[in-house]
Backbone as CSV, one residue per row, in Angstrom:
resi,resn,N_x,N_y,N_z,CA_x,CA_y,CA_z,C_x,C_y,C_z
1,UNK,-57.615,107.626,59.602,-57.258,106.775,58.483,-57.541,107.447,57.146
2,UNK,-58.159,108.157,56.981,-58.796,108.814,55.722,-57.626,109.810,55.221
3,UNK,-56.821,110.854,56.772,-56.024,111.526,56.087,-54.628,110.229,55.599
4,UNK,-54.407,109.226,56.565,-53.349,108.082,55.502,-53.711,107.966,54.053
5,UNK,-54.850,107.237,53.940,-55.276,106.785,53.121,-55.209,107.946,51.651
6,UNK,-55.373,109.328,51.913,-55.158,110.259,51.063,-53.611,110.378,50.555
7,UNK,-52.558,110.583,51.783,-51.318,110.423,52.068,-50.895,109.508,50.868
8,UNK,-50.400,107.775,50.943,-50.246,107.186,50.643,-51.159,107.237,49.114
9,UNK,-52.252,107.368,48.659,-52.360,107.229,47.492,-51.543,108.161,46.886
10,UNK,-51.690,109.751,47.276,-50.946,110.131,46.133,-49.274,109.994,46.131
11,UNK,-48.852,109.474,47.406,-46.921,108.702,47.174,-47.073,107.381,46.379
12,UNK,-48.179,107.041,46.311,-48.048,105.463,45.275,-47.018,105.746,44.349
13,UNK,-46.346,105.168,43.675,-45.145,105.711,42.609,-46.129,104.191,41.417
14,UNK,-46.019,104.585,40.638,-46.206,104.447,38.778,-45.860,102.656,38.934
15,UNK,-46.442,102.001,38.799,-45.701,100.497,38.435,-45.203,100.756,37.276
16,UNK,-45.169,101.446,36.191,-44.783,101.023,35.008,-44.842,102.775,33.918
17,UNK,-44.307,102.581,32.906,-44.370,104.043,31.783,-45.859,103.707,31.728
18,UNK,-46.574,102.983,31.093,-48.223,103.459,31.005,-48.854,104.137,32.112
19,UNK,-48.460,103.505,33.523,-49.341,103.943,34.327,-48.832,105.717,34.923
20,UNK,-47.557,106.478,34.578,-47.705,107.447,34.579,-48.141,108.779,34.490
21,UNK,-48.882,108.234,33.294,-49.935,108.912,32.817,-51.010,109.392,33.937
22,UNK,-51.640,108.328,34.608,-52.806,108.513,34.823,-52.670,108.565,36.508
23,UNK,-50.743,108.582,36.985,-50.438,108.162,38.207,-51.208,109.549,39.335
24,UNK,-51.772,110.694,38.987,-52.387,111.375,39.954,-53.691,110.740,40.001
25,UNK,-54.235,109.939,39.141,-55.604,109.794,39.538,-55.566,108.733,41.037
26,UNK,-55.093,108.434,41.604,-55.568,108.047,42.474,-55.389,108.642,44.180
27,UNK,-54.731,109.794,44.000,-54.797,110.532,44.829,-55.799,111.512,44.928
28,UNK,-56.559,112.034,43.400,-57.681,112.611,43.107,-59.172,111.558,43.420
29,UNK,-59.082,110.027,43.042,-59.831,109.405,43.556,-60.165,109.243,45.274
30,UNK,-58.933,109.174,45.978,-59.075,109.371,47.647,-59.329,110.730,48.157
31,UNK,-59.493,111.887,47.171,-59.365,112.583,48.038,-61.200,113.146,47.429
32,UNK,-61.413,112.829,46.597,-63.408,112.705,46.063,-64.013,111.820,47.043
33,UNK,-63.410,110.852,46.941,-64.414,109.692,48.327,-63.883,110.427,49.407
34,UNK,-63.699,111.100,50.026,-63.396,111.547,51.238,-64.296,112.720,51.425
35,UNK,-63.829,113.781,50.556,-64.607,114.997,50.216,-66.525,114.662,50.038
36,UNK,-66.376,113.646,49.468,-68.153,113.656,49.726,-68.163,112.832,50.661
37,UNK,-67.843,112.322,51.092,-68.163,111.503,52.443,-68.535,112.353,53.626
38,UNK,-67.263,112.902,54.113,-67.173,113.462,55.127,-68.345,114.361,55.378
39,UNK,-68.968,115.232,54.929,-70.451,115.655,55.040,-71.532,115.196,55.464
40,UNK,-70.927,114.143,54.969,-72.158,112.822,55.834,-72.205,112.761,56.772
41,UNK,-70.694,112.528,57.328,-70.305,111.817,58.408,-70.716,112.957,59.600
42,UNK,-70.490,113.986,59.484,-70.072,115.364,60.189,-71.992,115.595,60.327
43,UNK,-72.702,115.466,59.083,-74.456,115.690,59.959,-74.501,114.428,60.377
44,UNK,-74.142,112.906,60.866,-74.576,112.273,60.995,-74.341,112.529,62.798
45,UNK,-72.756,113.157,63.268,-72.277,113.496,63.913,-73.196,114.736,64.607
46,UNK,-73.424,115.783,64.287,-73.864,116.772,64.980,-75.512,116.615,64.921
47,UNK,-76.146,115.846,64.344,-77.419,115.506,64.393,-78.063,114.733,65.292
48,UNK,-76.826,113.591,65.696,-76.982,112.775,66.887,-76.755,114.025,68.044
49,UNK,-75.862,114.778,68.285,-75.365,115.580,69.567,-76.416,116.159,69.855
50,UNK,-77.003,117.142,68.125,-78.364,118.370,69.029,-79.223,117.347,69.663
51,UNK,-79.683,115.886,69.130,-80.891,115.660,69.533,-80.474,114.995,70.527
52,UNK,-79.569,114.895,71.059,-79.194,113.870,72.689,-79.160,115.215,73.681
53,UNK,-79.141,116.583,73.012,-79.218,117.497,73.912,-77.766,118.486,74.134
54,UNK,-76.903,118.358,73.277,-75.893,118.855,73.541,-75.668,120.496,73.118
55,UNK,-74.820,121.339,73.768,-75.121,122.506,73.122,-74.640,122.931,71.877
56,UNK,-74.905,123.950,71.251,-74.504,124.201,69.773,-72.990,124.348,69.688
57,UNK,-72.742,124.916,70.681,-70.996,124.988,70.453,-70.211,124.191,70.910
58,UNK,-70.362,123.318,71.545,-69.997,122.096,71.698,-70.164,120.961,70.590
59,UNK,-71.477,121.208,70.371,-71.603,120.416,68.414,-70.857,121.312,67.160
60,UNK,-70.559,122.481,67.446,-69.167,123.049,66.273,-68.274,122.952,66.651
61,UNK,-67.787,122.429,68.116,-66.388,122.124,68.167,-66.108,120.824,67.685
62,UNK,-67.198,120.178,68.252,-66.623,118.402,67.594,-66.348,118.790,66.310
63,UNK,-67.472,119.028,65.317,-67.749,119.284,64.106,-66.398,120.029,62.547
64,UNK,-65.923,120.857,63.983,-64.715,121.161,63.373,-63.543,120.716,63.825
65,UNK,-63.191,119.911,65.064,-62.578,118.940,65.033,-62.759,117.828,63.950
66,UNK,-63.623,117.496,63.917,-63.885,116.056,62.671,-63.313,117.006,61.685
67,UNK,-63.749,117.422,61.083,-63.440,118.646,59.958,-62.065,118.586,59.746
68,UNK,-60.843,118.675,60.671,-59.460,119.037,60.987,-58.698,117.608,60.929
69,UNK,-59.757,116.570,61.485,-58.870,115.258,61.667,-57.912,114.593,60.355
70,UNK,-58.925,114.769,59.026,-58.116,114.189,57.588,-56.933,115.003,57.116
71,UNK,-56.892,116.381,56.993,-56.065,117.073,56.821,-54.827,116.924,58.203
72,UNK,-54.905,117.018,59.029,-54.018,116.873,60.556,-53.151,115.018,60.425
73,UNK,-54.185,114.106,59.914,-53.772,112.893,59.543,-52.913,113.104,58.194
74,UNK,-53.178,113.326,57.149,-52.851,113.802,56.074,-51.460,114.159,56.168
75,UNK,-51.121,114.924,56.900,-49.898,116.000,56.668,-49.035,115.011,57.882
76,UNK,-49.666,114.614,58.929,-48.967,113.451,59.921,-48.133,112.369,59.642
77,UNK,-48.970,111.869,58.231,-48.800,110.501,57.671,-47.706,111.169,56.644
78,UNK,-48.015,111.987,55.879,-46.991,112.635,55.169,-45.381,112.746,55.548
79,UNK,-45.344,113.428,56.585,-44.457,113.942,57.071,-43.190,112.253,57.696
80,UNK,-44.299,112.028,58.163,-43.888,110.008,58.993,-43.316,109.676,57.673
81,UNK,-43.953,109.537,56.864,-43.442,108.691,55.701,-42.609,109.228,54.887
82,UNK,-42.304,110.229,54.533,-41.320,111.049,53.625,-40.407,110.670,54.247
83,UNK,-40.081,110.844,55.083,-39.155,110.983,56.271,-38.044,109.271,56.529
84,UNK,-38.831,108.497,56.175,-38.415,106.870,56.395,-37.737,107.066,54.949
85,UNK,-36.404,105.885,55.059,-35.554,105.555,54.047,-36.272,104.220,53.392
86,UNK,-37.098,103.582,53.259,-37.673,102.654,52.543,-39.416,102.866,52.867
87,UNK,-39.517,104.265,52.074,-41.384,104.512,52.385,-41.906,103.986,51.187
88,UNK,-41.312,103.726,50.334,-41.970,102.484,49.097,-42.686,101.717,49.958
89,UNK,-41.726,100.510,50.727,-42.564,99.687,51.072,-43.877,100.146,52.465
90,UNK,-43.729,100.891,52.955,-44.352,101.666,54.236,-45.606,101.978,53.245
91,UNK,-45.334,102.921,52.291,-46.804,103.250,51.497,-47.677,101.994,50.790
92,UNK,-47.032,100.799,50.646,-47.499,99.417,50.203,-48.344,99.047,51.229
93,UNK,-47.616,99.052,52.464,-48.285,98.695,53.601,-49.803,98.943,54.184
94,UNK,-49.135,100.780,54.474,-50.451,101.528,54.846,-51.421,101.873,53.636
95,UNK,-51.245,101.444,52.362,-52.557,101.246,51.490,-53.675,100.183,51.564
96,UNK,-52.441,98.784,52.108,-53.528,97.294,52.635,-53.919,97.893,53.674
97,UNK,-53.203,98.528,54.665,-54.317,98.345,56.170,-55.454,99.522,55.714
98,UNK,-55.112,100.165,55.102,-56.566,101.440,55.199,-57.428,101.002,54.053
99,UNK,-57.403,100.205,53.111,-57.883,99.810,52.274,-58.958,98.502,53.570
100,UNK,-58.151,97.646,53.979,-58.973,97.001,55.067,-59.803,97.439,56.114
101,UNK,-59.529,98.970,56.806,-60.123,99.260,57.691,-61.626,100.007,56.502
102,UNK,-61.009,100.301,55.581,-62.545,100.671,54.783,-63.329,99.373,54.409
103,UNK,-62.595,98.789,53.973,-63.641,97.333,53.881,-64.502,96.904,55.283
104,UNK,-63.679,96.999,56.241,-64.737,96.790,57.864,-65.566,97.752,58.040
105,UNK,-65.813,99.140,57.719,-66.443,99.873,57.930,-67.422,99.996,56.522
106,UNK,-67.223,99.387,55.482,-68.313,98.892,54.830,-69.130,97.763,54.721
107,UNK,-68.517,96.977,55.434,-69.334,95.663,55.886,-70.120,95.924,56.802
108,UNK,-69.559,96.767,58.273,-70.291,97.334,59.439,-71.633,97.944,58.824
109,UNK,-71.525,98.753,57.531,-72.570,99.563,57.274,-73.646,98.020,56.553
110,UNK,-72.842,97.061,55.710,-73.730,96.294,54.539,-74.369,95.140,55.683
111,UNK,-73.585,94.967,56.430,-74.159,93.532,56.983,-75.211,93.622,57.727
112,UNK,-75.761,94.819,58.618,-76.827,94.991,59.563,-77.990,95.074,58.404
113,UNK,-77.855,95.861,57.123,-79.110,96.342,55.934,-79.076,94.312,55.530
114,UNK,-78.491,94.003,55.358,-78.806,91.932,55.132,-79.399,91.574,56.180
115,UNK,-79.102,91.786,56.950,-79.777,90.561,58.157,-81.552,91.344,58.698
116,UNK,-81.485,92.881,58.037,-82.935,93.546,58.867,-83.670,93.335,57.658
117,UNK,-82.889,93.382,56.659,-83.740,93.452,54.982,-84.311,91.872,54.705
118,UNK,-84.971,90.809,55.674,-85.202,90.028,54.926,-85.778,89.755,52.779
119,UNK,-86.530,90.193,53.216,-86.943,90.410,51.386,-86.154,90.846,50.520
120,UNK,-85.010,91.365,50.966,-83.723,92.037,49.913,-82.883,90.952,49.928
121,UNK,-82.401,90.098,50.864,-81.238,89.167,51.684,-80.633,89.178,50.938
122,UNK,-80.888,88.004,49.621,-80.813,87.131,48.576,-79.794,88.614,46.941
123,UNK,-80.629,89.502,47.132,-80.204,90.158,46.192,-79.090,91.138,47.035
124,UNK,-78.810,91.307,48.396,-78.235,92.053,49.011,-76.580,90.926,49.081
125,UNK,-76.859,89.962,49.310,-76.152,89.102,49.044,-75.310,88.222,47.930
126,UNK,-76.130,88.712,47.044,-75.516,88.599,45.518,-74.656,89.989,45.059
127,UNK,-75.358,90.929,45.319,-74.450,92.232,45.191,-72.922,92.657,45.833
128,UNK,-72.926,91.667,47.333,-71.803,91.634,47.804,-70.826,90.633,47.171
129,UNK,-71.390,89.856,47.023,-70.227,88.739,46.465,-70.029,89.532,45.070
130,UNK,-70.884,89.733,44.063,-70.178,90.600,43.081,-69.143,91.656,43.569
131,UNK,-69.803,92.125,44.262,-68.534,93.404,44.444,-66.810,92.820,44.838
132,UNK,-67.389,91.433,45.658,-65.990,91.265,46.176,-64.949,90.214,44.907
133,UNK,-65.860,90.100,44.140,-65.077,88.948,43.322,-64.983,90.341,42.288
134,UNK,-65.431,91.730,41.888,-64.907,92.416,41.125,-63.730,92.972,41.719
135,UNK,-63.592,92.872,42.828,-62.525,93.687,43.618,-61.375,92.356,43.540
136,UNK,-61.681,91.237,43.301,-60.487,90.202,43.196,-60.422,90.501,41.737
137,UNK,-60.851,90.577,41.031,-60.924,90.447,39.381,-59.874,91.969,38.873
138,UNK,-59.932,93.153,39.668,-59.615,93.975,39.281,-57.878,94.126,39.807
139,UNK,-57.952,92.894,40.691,-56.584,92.681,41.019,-55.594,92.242,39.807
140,UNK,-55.884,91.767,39.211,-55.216,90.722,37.796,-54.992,92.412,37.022
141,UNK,-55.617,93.057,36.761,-55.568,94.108,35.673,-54.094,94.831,36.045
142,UNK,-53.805,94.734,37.298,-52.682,95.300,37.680,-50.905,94.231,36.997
143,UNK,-49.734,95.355,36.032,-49.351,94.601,35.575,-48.515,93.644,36.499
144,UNK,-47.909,93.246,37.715,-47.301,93.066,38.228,-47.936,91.247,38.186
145,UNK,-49.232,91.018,38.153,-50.119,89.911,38.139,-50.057,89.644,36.594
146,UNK,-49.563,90.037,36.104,-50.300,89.084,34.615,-48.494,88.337,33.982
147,UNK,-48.647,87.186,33.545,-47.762,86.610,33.282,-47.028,86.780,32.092
């Protein structure tokens, strides 16, 4: 999903002459959250393998498999979608579902730190609802919403 999600931001096309301007930033934004992410993901990955016992080259093959998967998705999703006679709406699409599958995989990460964090709950819980009512709020800024 990460190489879609890269894919599709930078085919987003411009709603409007203002937003031309600034229409690469959001292919430069997916592809920074990815780029620092993935580092994470990849020691979180080969850190679990050495210590369950696995051998070293077997933990650089996964490792560079993971490594290969965004770019291999990337150019997959690319290729799929260029390719379709109405990928306007296809790139509309696959921005909600990967935009959703990141929201589940940030809840997966927020909701276990609420329920173990008693003494945080309350403020762990206020921070989410902010985030999600800024993420509704930042919907309106878009011109297609404003009357």
């Amino acid at each position: 999903m990460d190489g879609v999600a890269l894919t599709v931001s930078c085919l987003r096309p411009p709603a409007n002459e203002q937003e031309v301007a600034v229409w690469g930033f959001w292919g430069l934004a997916a592809f920074l959250a990815i780029f620092l992410h993935k580092p994470l993901d990849a020691i979180s990955i080969t850190s679990v393998m050495s210590a369950s016992g696995w051998k070293p080259s077997t933990c650089t093959a996964v490792n560079v498999s993971f490594a290969l998967m965004c770019p291999v998705g990337a150019l997959l999703a690319w290729w799929g979608i260029v390719g379709t006679h109405s990928h306007i709406y296809l790139v509309s699409h696959l921005l909600a579902f990967s935009a959703g599958i990141f929201f589940c995989i940030s809840l997966s990460d927020l909701l276990p730190e609420m329920q173990f964090h008693a003494h945080n709950q309350w403020v762990l819980t206020i921070s989410l609802m902010a985030g999600l009512g800024l993420a509704w709020a930042l919907m309106w800024l878009d011109p297609v919403h404003s009357f």
